[in-house]
N, C-alpha and C positions, 0 to 999 in steps of 0.2 A: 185790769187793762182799761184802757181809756181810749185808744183810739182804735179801727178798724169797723169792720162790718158786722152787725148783728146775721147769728146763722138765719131766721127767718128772711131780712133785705136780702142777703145771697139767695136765699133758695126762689124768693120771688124772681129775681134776675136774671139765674139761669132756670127758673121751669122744672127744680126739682125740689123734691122734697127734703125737711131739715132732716130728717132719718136718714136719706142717702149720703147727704153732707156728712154725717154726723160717722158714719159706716166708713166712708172712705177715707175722712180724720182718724178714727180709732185702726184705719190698717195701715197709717203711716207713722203718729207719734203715740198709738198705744191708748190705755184707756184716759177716758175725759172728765175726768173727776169736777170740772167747773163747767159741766153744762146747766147753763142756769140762763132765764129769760134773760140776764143783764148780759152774760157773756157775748165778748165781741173778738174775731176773729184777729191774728196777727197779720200783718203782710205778708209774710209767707207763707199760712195757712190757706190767704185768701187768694195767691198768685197759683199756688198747687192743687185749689177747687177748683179753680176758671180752667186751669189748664188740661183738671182730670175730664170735665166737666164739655168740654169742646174737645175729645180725642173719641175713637172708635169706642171707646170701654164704653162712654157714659149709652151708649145704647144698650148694654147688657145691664138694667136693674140692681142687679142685685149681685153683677160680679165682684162688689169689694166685701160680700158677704162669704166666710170661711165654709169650709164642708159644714164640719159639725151642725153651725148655725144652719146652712141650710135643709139638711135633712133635718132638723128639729123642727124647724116651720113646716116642711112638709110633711110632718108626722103630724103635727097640729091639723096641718090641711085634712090630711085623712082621717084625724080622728074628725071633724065635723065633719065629710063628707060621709062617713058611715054611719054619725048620729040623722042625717037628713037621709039614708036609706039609698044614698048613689053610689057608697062602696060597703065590699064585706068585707075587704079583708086591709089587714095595715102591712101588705109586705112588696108592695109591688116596685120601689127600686132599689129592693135588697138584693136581690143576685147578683146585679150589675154592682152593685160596692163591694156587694163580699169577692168577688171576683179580681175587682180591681184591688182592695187588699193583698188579696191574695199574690198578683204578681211584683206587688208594691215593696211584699216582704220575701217571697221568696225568689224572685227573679223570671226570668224565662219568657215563655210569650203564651196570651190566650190561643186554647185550640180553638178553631172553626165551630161553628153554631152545627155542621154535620157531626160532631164528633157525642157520641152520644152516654161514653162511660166517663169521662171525664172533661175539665175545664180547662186546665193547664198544664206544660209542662215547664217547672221549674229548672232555675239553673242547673238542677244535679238531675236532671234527666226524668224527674218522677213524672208518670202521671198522675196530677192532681184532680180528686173529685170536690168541687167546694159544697159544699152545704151552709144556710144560712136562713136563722128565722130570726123573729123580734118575741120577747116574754115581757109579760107584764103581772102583778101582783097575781091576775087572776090566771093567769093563764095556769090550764090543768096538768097534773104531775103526769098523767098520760099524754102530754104533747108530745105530738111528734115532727121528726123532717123530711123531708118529700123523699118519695118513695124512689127505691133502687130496685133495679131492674135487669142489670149488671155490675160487673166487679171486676170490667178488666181495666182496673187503675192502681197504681202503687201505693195511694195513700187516700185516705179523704180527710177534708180538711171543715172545720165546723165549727162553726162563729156564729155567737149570739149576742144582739143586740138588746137597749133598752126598747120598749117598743114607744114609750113617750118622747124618748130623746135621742136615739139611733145612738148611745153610745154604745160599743162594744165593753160585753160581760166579759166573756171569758171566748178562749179559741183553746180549740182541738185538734191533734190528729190520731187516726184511728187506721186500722190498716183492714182489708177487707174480709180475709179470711175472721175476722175477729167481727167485723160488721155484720157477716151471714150467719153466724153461731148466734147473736145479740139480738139478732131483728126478728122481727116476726113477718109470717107471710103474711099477707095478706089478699085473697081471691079478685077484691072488690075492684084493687087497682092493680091488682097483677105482678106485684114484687114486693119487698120486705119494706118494712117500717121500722127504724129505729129512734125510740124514744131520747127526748133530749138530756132528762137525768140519766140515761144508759151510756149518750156518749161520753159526758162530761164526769161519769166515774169510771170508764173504762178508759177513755183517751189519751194519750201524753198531753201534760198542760204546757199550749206555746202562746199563753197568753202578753207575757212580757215584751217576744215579740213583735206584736202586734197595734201595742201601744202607744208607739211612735208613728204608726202610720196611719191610724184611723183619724187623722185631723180635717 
């Protein structure tokens, strides 16, 4: 190309960065294979930045950025915030996605944050308990997921992520009578602990699922 706008003269012009440009390119015509310093913008490339660029969006960062992509950044984030000692742990907006999963694939509506045995009840009337951690190479073969306390839900459902990249491993469901034979009590916190290789050998696999919807 020959004629058109270099991404940096755009990004000086409107006061954003060539990464934004470059993000909200890749979520219109797909990947950029000729991003290179010479590359220079089409007219209609350059009429669909200004345009995206002056609309309510451009106030939100990083909203031409996908799920995935974004929970991989902010798994990056927490992993350096836990190497500087300001977090311990890498799981804190996993519930709310496995959740939201969860009615993504099976339908229904979230129950009330009062409701204390479970999260959902799906299209078919179940009540769902979701459960959700992140593993990583090291993570221990006694890992476990947070502690039950009760069991009056129809199913529980349990989804493990990458913990570098929040992709979803594998998804579970397990039913409870078979969760309180499985788990172990534990005094310390007051209800059973079920290990995550006990769910994921004992669980029906609906990971295929869930495939489609973790994007």
């Amino acid at each position: 190309m020959t004629d058109g706008i270099a991404p940096a003269e755009l990004a000086r012009e409107l006061g954003a960065s060539q990464r934004r440009i470059r993000a909200f390119l890749r979520s219109q015509w797909g990947k950029l294979d000729t991003w290179t310093t010479r590359w220079v913008l089409t007219e209609e490339q350059i009429t669909a930045v200004r345009g995206h660029f002056a609309s309510d969006d451009a106030k939100r960062p990083l909203s031409d950025i996908d799920v995935n992509d974004l929970l991989s950044q902010y798994a990056e984030i927490l992993s350096e915030l836990r190497a500087r000692g300001v977090c311990r742990t890498g799981n804190a907006p996993l519930g709310d996605y496995a959740e939201y999963l969860a009615q993504s694939v099976y339908g229904g509506e979230l129950a009330a944050n009062s409701a204390k045995s479970y999260d959902l009840i799906d299209a078919a009337g179940r009540r769902v308990q979701v459960k959700a951690r992140t593993v990583s190479p090291q993570t221990s073969p006694s890992s476990v997921f947070s502690v039950f306390r009760t069991f009056d839900f129809d199913v529980a459902l349990f989804l493990v992520f990458d913990q570098a990249t929040y992709e979803l491993m594998w998804a579970a469901e397990l039913g409870p009578q078979e969760i309180e034979a499985a788990a172990r009590w534990s005094s310390h916190v007051n209800g059973r602990l079920l290990r995550v290789r006990k769910a994921r050998e004992l669980g029906v696999d609906v990971t295929a699922r869930f495939d489609a919807a973790s994007v």
